[in-house]
Every structure is written in C-alpha cells, then in structure tokens.
C-alpha positions in Angstrom: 38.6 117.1 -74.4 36.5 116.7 -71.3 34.5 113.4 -71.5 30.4 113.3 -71.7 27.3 111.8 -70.2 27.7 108.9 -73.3 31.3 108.4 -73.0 31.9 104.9 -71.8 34.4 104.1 -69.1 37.2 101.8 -70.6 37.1 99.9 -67.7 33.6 100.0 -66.1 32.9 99.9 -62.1 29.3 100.2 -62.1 27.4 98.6 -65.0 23.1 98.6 -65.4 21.9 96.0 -67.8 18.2 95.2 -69.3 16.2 92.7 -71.5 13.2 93.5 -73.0 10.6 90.9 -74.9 7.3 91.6 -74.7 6.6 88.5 -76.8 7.7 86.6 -73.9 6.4 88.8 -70.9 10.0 89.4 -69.9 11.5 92.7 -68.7 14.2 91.8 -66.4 17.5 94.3 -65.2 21.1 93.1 -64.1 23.2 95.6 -62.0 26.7 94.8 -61.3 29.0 97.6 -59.5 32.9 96.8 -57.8 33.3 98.6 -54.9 36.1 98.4 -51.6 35.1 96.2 -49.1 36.2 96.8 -45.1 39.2 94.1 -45.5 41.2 95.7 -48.3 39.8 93.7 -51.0 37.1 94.5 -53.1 33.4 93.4 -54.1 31.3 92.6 -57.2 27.6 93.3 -56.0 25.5 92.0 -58.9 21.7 92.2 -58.8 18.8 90.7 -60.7 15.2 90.0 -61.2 11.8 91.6 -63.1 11.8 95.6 -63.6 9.2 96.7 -61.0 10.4 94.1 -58.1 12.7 93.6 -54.9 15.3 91.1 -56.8 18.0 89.0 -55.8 21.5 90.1 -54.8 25.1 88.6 -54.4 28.4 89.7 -53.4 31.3 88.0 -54.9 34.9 88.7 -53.4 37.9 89.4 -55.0 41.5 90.6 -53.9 41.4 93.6 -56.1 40.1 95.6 -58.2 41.2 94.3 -61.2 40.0 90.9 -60.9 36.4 91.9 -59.9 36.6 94.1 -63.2 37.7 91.1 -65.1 34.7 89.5 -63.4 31.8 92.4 -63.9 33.2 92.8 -67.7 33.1 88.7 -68.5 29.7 88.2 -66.6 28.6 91.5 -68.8 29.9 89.9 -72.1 27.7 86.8 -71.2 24.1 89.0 -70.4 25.0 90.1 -74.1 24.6 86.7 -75.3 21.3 86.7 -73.5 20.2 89.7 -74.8 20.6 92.1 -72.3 21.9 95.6 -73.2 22.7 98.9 -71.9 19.6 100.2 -72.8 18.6 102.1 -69.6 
C-alpha cells in the first residue's frame, strides 16, 4: 500500500508544531527537524516564536540520528502538554 499525504512517519525527522488561544492573544509555532551535520553527527534545529515573526533558533548536537530523534520526539511530547499540536 503506498503511504499518503496524512500518513505519519513512525519515526519523525521534521516535525511543525502550533498553539492557538485567542483568549490569550497567543499564536505561537515550534519547528524541530534532525538533519546531518559536516562532522558525521547529526543536529536538532528547533525553532520558536509568534506566527507572523523572525523567531528564535537553536541547534542541539547529537552523535546520531537516533538520539536527536529521541530528542525531537520527547521535546514534541512536552509541546503537547502545552498545548501545541500538529495543526498546521
């Protein structure tokens, strides 16, 4: 069976993230992706900040690709708890 648009990757490498309260004012989006770095590891780039502005970046290093997916999927399970979803 070949897999869709709305299939979702058992092990994700690029993950978009957004919370939504208008009661609040808030409209915020988290972006997280693993990709190779020039050294043979690899890198979790995670991005934040308000829909609509620049936003704030950082890289966090790993020495493969499995921990930075460990890393993306328990940084994505705590935006949950924060209401955040996939919602893009």
């Amino acid at each position: 069976m070949p897999p869709t648009d709305d299939q979702h990757e058992v092990f994700p490498t690029r993950l978009k993230l957004r919370r939504n309260d208008p009661v609040r004012n808030m409209c915020r989006f988290y972006l997280m992706q693993v990709q190779p770095d020039l050294f043979g590891g690899v890198s979790l780039i995670r991005e934040w900040g308000r829909i609509g502005s620049g936003g704030r970046t950082l890289v966090e290093h790993h020495a493969d690709e499995g921990t930075a997916i460990t890393s993306l999927l328990r940084m994505a399970r705590t935006k949950a708890r924060r209401g955040y979803d996939d919602g893009f």
